[in-house]
N, C-alpha and C positions, 0 to 999 in steps of 0.2 A: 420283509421276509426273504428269505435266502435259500437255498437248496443242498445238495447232501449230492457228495461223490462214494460210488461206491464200485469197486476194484474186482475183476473175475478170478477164476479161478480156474484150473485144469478141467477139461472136458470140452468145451467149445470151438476150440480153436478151426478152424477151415480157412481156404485159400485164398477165399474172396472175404474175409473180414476186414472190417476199418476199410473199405473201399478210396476215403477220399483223405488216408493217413500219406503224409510226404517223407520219403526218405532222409529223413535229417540224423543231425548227428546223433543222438539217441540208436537211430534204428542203424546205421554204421557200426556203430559199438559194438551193439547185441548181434551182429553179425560177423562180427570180425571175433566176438568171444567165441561164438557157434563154429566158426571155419568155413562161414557160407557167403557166398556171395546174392545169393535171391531166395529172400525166408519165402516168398510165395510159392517159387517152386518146391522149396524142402518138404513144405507144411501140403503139400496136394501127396505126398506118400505118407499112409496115415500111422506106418511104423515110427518113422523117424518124428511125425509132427505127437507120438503117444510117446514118446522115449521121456522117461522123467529128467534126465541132465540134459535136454531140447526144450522140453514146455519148459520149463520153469522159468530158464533166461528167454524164450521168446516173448512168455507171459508178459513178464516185467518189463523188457524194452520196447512191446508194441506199446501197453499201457500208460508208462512215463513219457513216451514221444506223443500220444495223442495227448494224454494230457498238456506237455508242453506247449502242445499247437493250440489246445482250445483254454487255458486258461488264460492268455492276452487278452481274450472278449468277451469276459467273465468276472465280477465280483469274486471275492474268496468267499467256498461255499462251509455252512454252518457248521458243519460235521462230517471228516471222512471213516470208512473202512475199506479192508479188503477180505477176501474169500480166500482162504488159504495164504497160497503162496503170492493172492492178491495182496496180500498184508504188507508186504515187501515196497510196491509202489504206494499203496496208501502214508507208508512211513514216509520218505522219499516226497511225495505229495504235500504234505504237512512240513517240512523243510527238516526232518530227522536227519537225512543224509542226502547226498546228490545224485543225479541218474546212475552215473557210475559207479558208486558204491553200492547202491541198490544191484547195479547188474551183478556184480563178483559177489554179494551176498547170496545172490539167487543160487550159481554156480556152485557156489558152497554147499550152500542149502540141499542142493540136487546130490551133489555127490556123497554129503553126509549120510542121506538117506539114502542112497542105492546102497553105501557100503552097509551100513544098519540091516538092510534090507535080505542081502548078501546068505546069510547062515539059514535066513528062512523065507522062501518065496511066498509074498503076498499079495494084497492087494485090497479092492472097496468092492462095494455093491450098492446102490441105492434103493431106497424102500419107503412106499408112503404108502396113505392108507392102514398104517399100524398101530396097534393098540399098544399099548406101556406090557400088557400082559404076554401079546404073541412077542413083541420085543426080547423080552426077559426070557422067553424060551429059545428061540433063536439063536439067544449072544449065548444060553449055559447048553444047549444042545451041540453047537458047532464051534465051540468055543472063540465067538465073535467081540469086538466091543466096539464101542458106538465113538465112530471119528467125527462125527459131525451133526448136531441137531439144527434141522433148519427150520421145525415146526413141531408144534402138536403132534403127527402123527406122521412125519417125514425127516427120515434121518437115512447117515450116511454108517455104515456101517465094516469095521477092516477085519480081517482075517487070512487064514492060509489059502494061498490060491486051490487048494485041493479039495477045499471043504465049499467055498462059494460059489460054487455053480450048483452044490447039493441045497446050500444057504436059500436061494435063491427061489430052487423049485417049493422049498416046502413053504415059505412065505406065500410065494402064489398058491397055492393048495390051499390056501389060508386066507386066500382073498382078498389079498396085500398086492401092489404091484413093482415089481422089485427088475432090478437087472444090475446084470456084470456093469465097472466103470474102466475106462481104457486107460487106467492108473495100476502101476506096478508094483505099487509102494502100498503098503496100510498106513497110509498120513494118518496124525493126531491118535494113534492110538501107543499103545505100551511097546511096541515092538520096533520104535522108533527112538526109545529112550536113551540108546549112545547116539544118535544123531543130535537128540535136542542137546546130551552134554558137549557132543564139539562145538556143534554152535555155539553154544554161549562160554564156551570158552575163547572161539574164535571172535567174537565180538566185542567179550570183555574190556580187550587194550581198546578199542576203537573212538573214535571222539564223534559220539553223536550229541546233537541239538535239539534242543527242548522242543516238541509239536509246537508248530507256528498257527495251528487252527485245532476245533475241538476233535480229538481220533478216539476210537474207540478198537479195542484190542479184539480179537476172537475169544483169547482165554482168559483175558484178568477186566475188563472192561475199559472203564475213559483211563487213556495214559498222558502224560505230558513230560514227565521229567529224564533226563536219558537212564538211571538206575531201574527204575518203571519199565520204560521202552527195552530195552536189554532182556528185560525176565519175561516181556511177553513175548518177543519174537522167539527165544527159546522155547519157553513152556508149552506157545502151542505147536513145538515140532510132535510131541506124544503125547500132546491134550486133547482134549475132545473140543472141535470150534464150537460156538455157541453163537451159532449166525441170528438163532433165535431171539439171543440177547441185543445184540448189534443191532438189530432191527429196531426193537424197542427202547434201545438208547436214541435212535436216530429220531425216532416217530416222535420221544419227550423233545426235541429240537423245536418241533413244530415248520418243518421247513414247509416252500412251495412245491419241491418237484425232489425228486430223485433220477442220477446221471449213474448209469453202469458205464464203468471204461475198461473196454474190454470185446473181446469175441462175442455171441450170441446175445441171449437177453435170460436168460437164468435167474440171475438175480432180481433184474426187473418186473419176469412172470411172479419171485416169491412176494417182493416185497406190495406187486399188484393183487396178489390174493390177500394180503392180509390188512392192506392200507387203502381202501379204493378211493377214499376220498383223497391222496395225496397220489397224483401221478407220477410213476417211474416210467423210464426209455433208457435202452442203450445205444451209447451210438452207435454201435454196429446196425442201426436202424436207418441211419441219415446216411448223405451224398457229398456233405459240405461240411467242416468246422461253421461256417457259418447260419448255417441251418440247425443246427444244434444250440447255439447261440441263440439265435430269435426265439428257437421253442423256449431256453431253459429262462430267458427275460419276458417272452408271454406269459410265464407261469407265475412268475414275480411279483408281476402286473398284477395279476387276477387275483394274486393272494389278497 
């Protein structure tokens, strides 16, 4: 039995993440695309560490360097994804394309959607504890639509930043628990849709490789071939993620453990509420590549 990588996404990032990550080439790169010379101290000012053309490529080149450092002492794991603009390394992970390419996609990626962005200022909200019924009032009262379902009764939610702090309050009055997210962009929804066409137009010429392990998409589900691969990294620029599904592709795996790579434990907590018999961690949990290592081969073991 084997385990399951899975990629964060915008929202966690802080200064002290990846504690025991080494500056190698990877994190060089993403630094030199950024203009910076120490992502710790950029990412301790919480403007620059929220800027969406900053997260995206920090995302992706912390992610791809730890990965780089922790897969030597590791098996290849059963099944990868990513959380957004996690998708980006998970591709990259699976041998789609190389760190590099991954970085300057991300940069793309970031500025397609700022300019997308551009004409109408928006943004996300998060919401759980929600019925399908207050849902559906919500998205036709404030004219919202739903960027991301991570559950049952917790989703992520895009619209005009003018309307979601109004969004916001009536949900809680509603007995939902709901807040702003420190995203500028309405990701994965309709307001997004000339950013997914540059993309995938900008990606079109490009010579990706077939998933070298089993990946699973946010918008179209398990991918493998590069024509596949192409239409999901598009699609879900102004698709709704469906973390929900991703979960449940991963869970038919049947792995021992689940590995967030990445800032916080986000993913970790969703996939620990829904999976308790298969344990997640992310490494933003450990002190060691190595100690990451033992846990994800005690988990192995025990399977």
């Amino acid at each position: 039995m084997s385990y399951a990588v899975v990629f964060s996404g915008q929202g966690m990032q802080h200064p002290d993440m990846l504690p025991w990550l080494a500056n190698d080439e990877t994190v060089h790169a993403m630094q030199q695309l950024l203009g910076i010379d120490d992502w710790r101290a950029c990412v301790k000012d919480p403007v620059w560490a929220g800027c969406n053309a900053n997260a995206q490529v920090l995302l992706t080149g912390l992610a791809l360097a730890a990965w780089a450092q922790l897969a030597p002492c590791l098996p290849a794991p059963a099944a990868a994804a990513g959380y957004s603009v996690g998708e980006l390394a998970a591709f990259s992970a699976a041998g789609v394309f190389d760190a590099n390419t991954a970085l300057e996609l991300a940069h793309r990626r970031a500025a397609l959607m700022d300019c997308a962005g551009e004409s109408n200022s928006t943004g996300l909200m998060g919401v759980s504890g929600v019925t399908e019924s207050l849902l559906g009032r919500l998205c036709e009262e404030f004219d919202l639509a739903v960027a991301i379902r991570n559950g049952i009764d917790s989703v992520v939610l895009g619209g005009l930043q003018v309307v979601l702090p109004l969004a916001v309050e009536a949900a809680q009055r509603q007995g939902a628990h709901a807040l702003l997210l420190n995203v500028q962009v309405a990701s994965h929804t309709r307001w997004m849709a000339a950013a997914a066409q540059g993309f995938a137009a900008h990606i079109a010429p490009l010579a990706f490789r077939a998933a070298g392990i089993p990946l699973f998409s946010d918008a179209t589900g398990r991918v493998a071939e590069p024509p596949q691969l192409k239409h999901a990294l598009a699609r879900q620029i102004d698709h709704a993620v469906r973390w929900d599904e991703c979960l449940e592709s991963i869970a038919g795996r049947r792995v021992a453990c689940v590995i967030e790579i990445g800032p916080g434990r986000a993913l970790a907590r969703m996939w620990n509420g829904r999976y308790a018999d298969t344990p997640a961690r992310s490494v933003d949990e450990f002190r060691s590549v190595e100690a990451i290592a033992r846990y994800v081969q005690k988990c192995m073991a025990a399977a």
